[in-house]
N, CA, C and O atoms as CSV, one atom per row, in Angstrom:
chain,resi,resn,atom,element,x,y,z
A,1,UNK,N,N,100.247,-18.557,105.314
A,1,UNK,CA,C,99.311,-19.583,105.705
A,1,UNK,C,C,99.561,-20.818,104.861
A,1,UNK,O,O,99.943,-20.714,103.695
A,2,UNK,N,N,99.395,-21.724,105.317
A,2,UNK,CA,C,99.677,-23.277,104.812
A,2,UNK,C,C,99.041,-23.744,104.360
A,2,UNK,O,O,99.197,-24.380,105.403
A,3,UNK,N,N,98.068,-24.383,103.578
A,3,UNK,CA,C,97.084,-25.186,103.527
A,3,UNK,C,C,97.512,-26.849,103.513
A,3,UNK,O,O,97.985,-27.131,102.412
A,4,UNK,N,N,97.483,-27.679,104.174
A,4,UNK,CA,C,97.782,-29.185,103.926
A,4,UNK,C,C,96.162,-29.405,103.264
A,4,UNK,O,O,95.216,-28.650,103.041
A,5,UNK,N,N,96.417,-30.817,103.099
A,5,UNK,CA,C,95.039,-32.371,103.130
A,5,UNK,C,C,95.019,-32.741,104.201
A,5,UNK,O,O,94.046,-33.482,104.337
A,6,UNK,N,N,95.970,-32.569,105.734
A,6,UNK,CA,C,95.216,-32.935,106.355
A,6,UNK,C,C,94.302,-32.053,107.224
A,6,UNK,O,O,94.547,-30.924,107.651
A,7,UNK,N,N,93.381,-32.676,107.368
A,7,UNK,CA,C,91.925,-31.989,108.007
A,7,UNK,C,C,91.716,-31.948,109.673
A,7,UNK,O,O,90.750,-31.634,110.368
A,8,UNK,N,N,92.950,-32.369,109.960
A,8,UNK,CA,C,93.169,-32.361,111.474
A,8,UNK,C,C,93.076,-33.780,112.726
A,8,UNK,O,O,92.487,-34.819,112.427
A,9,UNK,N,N,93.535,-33.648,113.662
A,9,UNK,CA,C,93.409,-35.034,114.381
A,9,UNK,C,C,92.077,-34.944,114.615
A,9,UNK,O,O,91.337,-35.748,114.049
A,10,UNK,N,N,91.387,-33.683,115.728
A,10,UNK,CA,C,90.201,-34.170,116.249
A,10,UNK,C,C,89.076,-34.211,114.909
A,10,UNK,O,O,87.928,-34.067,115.327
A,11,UNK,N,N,89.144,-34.358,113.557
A,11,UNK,CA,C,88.310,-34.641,112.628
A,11,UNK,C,C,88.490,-36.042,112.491
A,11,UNK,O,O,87.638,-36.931,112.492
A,12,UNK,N,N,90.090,-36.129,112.339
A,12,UNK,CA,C,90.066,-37.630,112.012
A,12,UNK,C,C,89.749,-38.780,113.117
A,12,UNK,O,O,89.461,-39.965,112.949
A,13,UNK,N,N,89.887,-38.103,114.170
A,13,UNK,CA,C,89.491,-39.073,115.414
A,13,UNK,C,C,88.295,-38.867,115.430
A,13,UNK,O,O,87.890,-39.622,116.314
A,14,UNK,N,N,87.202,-38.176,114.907
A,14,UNK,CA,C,85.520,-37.988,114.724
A,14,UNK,C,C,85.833,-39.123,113.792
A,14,UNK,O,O,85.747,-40.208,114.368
A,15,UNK,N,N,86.120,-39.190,112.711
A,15,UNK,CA,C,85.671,-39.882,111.292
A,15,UNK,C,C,86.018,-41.509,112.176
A,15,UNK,O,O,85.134,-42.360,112.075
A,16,UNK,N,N,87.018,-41.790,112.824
A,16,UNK,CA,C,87.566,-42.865,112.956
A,16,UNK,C,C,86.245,-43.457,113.986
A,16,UNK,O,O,85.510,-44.341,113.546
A,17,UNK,N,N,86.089,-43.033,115.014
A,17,UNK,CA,C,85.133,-43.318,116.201
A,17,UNK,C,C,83.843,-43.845,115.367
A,17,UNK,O,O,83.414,-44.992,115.248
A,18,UNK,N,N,83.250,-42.307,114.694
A,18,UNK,CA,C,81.993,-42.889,113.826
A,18,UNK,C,C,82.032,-43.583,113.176
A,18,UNK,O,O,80.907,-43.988,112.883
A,19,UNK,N,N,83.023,-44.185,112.538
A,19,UNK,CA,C,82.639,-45.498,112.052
A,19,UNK,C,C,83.219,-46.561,112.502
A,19,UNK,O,O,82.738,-47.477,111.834
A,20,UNK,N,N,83.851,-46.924,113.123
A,20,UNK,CA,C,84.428,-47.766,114.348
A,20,UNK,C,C,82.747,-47.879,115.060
A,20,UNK,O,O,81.949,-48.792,114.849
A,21,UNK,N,N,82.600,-47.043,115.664
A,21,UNK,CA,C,81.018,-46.972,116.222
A,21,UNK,C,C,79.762,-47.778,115.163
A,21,UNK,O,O,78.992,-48.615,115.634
A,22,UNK,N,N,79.745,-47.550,114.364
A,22,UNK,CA,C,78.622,-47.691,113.443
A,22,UNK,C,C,78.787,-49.213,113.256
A,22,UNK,O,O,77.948,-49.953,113.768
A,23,UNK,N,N,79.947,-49.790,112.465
A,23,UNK,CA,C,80.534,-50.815,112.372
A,23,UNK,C,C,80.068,-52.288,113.060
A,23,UNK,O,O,79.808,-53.405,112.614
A,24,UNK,N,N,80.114,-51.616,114.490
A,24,UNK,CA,C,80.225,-52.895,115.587
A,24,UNK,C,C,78.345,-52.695,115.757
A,24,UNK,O,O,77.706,-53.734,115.923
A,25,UNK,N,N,77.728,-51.612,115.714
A,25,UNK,CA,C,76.327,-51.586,115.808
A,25,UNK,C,C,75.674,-52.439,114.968
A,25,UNK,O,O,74.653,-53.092,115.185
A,26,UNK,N,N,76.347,-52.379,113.999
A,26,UNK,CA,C,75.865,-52.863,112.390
A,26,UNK,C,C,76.287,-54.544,112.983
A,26,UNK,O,O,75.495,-55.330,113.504
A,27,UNK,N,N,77.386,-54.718,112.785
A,27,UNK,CA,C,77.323,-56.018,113.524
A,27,UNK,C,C,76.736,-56.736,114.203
A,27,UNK,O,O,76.402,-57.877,113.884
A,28,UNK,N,N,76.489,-56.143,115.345
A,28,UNK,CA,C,75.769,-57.028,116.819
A,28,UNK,C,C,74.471,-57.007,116.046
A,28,UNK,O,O,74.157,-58.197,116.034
A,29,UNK,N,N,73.574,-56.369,115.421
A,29,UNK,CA,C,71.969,-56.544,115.030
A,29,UNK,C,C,72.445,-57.316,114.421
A,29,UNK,O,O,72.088,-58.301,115.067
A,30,UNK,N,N,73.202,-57.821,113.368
A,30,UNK,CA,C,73.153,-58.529,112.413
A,30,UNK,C,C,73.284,-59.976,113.283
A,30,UNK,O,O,72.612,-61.002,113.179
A,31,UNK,N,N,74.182,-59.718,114.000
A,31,UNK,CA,C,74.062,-61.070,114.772
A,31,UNK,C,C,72.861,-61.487,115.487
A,31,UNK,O,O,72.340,-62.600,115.569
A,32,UNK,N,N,72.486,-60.213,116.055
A,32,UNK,CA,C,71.099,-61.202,117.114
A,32,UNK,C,C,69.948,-60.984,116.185
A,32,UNK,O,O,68.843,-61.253,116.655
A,33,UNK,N,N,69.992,-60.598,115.096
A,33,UNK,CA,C,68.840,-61.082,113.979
A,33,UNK,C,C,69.163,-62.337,113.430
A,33,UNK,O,O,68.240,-63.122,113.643
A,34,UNK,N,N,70.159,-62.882,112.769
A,34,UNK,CA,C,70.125,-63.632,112.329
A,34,UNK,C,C,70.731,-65.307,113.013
A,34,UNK,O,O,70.360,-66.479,112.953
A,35,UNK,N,N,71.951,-64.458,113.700
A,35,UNK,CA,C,72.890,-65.399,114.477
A,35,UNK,C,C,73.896,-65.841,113.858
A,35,UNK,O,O,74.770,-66.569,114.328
A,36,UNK,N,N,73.829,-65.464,112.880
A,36,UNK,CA,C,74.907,-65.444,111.716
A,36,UNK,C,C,76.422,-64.555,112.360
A,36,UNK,O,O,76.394,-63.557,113.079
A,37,UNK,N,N,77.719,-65.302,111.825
A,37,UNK,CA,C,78.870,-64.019,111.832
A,37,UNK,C,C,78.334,-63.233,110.705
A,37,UNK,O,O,77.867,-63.634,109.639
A,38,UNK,N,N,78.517,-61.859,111.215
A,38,UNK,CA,C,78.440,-60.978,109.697
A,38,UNK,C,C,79.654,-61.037,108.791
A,38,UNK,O,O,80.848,-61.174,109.054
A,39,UNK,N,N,78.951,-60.883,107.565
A,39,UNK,CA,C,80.163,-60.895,106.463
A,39,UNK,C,C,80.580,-59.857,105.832
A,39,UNK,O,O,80.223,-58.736,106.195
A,40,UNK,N,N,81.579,-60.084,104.559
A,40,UNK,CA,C,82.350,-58.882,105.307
A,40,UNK,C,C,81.608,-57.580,103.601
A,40,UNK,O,O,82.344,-56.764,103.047
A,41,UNK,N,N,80.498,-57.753,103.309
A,41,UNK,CA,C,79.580,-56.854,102.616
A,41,UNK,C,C,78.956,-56.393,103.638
A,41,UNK,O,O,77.758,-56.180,103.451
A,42,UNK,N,N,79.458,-56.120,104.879
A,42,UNK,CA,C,77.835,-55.607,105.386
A,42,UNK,C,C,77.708,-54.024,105.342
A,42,UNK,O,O,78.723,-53.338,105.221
A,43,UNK,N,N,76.270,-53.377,105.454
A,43,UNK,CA,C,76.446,-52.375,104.775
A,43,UNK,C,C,76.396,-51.369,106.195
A,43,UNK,O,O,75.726,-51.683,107.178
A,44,UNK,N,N,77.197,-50.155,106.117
A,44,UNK,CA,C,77.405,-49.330,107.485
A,44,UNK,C,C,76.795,-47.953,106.858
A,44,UNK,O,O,77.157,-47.423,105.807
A,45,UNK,N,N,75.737,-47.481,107.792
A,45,UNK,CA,C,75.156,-45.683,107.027
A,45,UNK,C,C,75.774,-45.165,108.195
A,45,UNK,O,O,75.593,-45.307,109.404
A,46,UNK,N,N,76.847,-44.282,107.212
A,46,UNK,CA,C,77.546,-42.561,108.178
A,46,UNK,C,C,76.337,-41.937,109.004
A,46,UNK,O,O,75.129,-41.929,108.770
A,47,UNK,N,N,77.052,-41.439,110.006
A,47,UNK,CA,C,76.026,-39.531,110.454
A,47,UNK,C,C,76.479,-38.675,109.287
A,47,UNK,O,O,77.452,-38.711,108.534
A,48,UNK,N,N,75.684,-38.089,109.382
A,48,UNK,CA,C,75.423,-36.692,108.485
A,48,UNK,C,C,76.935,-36.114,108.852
A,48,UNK,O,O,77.841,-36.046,108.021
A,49,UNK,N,N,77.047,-35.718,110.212
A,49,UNK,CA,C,78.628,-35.157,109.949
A,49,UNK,C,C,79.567,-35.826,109.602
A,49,UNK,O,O,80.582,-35.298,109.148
A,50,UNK,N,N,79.434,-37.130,109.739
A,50,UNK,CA,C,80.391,-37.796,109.034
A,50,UNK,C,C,80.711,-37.590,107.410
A,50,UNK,O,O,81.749,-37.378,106.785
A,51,UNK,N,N,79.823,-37.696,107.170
A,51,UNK,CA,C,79.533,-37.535,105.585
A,51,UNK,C,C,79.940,-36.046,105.124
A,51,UNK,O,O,80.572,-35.816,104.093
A,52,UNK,N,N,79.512,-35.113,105.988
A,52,UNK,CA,C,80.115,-33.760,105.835
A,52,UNK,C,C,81.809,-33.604,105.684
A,52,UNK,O,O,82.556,-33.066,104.866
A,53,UNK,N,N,81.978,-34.348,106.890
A,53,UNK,CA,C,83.275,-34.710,107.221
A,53,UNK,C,C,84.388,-35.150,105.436
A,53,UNK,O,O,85.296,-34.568,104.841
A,54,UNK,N,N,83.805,-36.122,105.269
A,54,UNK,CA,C,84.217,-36.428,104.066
A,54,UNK,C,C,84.513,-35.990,102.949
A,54,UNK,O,O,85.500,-35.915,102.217
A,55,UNK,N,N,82.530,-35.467,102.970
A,55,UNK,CA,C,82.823,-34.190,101.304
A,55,UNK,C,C,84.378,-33.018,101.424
A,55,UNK,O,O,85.153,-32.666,100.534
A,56,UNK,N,N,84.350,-32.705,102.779
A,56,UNK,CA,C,84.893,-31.244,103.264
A,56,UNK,C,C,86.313,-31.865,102.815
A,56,UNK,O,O,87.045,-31.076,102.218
A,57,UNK,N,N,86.900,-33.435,103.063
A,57,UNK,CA,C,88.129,-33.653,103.007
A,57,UNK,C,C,88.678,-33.847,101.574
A,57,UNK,O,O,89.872,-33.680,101.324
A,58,UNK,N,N,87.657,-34.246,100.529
A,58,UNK,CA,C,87.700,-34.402,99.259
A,58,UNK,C,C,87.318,-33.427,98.372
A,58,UNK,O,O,87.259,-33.576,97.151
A,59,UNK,N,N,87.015,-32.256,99.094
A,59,UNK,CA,C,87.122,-30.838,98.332
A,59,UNK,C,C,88.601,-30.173,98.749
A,59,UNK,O,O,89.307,-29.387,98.117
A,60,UNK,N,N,88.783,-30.759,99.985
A,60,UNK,CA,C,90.658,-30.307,100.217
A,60,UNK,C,C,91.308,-30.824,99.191
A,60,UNK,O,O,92.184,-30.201,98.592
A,61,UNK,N,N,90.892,-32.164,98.857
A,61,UNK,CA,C,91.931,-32.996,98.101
A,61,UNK,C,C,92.223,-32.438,96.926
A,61,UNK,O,O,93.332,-32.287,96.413
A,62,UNK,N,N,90.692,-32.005,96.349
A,62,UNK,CA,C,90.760,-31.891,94.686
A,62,UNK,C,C,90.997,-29.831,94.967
A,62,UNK,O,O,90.745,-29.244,93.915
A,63,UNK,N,N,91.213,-29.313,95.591
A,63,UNK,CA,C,91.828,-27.976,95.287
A,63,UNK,C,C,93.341,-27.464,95.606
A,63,UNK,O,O,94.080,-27.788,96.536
A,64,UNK,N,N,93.556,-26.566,94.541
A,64,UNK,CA,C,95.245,-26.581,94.138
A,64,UNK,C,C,95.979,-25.997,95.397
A,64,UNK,O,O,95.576,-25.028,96.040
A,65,UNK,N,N,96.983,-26.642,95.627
A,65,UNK,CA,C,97.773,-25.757,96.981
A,65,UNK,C,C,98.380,-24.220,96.502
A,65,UNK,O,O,99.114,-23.657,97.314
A,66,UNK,N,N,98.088,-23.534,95.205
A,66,UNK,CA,C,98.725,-22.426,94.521
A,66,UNK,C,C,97.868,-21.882,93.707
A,66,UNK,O,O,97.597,-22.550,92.709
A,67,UNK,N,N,97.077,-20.311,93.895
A,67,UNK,CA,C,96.212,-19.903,93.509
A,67,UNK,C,C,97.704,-19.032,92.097
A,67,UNK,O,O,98.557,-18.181,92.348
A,68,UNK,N,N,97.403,-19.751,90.747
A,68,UNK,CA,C,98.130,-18.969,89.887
A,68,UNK,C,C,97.833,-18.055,89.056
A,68,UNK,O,O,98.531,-17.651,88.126
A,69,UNK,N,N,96.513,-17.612,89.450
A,69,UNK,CA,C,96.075,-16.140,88.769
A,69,UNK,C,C,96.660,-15.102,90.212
A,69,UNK,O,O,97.104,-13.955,90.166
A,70,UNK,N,N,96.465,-15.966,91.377
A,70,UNK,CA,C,97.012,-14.704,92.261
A,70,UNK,C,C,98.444,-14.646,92.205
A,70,UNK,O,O,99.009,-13.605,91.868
A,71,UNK,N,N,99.037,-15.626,92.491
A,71,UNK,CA,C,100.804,-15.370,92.047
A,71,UNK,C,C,100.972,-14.665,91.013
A,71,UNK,O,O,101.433,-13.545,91.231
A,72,UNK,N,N,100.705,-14.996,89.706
A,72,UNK,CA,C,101.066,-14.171,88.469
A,72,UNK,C,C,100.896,-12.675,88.554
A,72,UNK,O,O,101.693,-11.801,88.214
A,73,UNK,N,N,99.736,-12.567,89.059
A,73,UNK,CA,C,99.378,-10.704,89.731
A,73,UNK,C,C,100.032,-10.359,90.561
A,73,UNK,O,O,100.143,-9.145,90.386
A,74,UNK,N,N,100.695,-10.698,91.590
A,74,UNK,CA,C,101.531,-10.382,92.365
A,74,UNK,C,C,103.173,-10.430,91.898
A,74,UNK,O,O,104.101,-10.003,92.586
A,75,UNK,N,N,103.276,-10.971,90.741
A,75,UNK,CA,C,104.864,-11.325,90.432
A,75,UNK,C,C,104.887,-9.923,89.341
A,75,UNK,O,O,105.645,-8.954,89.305
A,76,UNK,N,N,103.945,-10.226,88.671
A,76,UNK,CA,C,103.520,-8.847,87.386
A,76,UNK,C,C,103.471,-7.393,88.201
A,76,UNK,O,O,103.833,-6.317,87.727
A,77,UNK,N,N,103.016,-7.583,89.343
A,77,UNK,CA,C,103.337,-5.860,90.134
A,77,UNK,C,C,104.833,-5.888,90.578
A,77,UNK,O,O,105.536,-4.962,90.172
A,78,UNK,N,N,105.385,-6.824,91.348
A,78,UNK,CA,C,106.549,-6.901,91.829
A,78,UNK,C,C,107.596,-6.641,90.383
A,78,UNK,O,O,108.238,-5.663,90.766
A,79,UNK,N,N,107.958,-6.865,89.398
A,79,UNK,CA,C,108.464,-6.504,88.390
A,79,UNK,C,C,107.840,-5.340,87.887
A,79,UNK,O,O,108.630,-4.694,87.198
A,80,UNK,N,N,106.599,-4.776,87.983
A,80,UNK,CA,C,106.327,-3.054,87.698
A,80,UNK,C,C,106.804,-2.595,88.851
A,80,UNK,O,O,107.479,-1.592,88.617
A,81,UNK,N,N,106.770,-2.902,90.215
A,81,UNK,CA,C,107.862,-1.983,91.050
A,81,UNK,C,C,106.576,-1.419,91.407
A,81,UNK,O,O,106.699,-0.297,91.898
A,82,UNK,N,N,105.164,-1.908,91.303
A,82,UNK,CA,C,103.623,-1.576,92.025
A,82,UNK,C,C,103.474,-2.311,93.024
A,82,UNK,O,O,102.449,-2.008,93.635
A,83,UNK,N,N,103.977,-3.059,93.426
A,83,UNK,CA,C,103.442,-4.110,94.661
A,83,UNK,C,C,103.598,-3.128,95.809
A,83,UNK,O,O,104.545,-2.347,95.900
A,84,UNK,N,N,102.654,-3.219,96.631
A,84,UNK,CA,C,102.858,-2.309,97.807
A,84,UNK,C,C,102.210,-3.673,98.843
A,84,UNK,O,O,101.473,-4.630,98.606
A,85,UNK,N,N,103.143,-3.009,100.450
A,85,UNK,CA,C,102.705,-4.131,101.341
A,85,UNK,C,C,102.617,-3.348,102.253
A,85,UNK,O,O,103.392,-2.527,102.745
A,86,UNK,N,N,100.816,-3.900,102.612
A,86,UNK,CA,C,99.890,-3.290,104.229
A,86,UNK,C,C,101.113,-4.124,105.320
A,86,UNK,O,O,101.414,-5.310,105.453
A,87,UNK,N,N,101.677,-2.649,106.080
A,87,UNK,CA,C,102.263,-3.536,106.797
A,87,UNK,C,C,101.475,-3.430,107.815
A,87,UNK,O,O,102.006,-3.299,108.918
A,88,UNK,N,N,100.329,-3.453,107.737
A,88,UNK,CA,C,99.207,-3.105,109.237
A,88,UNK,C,C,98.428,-4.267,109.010
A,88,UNK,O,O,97.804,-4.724,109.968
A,89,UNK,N,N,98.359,-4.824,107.901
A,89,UNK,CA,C,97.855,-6.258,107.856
A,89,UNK,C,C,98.846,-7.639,108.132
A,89,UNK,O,O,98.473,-8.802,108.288
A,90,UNK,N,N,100.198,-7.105,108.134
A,90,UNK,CA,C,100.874,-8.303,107.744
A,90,UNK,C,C,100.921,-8.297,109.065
A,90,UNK,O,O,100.613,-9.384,109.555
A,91,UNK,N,N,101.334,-7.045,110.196
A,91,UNK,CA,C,101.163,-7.248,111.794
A,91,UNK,C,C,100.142,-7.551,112.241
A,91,UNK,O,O,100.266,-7.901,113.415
A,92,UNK,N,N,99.212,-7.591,111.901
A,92,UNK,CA,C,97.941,-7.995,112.385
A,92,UNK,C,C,97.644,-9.775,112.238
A,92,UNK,O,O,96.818,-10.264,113.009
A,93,UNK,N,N,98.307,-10.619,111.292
A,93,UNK,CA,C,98.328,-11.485,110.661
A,93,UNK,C,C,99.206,-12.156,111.826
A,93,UNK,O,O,98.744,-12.930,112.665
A,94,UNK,N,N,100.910,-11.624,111.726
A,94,UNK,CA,C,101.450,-12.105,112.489
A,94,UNK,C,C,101.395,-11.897,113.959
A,94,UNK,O,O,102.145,-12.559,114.677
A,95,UNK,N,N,100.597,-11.061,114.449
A,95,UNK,CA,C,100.416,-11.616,115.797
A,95,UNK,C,C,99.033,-12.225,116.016
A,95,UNK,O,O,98.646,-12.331,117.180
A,96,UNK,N,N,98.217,-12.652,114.978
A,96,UNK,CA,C,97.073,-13.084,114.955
A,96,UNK,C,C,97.309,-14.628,115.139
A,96,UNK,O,O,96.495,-15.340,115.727
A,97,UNK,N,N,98.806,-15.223,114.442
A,97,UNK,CA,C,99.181,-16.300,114.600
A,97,UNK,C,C,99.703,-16.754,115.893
A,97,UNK,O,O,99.464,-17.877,116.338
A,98,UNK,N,N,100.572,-15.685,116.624
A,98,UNK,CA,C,101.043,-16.016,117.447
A,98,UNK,C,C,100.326,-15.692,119.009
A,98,UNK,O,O,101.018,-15.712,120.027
A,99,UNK,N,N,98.828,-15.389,119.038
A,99,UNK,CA,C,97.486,-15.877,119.677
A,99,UNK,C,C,97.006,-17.134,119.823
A,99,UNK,O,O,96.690,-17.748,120.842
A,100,UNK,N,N,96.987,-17.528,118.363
A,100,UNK,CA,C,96.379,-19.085,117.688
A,100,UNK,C,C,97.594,-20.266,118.635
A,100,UNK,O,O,97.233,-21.255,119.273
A,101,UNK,N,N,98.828,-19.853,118.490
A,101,UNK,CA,C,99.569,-20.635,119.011
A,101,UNK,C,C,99.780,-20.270,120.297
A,101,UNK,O,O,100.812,-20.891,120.550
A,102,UNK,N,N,99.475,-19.647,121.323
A,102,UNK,CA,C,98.963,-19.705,122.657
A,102,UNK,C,C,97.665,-20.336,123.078
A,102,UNK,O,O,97.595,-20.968,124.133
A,103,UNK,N,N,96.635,-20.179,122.277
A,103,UNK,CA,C,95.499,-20.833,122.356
A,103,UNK,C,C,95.245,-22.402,122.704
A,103,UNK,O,O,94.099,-22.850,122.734
């Protein structure tokens, strides 16, 4: 399994819309309140999933792509000649993927 930072298109095309969306809302009131062009402080409030959206992408950011207490345990059995492999999980895994990619 892979882990990237990125969080996917249809997230980023959520994040992009909602505030693309919000943006121009925020705008037009500002205009027919004041009549003013808006400038360019003006202030835009996320949706809640947006904001979810965010935290979720900046907890991707700040966690390690390499769990090294689990490697080291796995390298430390593989040199005791203890490592044993479910091969009923690893088939289960790999055709679990190759579902996902029919899907």
């Amino acid at each position: 399994m892979k882990i990237t930072n990125d969080i996917g298109y249809e997230a980023n095309k959520y994040i992009d819309k909602t505030t693309a969306n919000q943006g121009v809302e925020a705008d037009k009131k500002s205009i027919q309140n004041t009549g003013d062009v808006p400038k360019s402080d003006a202030v835009v409030n996320l949706s809640q999933a947006s904001k979810e959206i965010q935290l979720a992408q900046k907890v991707i950011q700040e966690t390690p792509d390499i769990r090294v207490e689990k490697v080291e345990d796995i390298k430390t059995q593989v040199d005791n000649n203890t490592y044993k492999i479910d091969y009923d999980k690893v088939a289960e895994k790999v055709v679990g993927t190759m579902f996902d990619d029919f899907a």
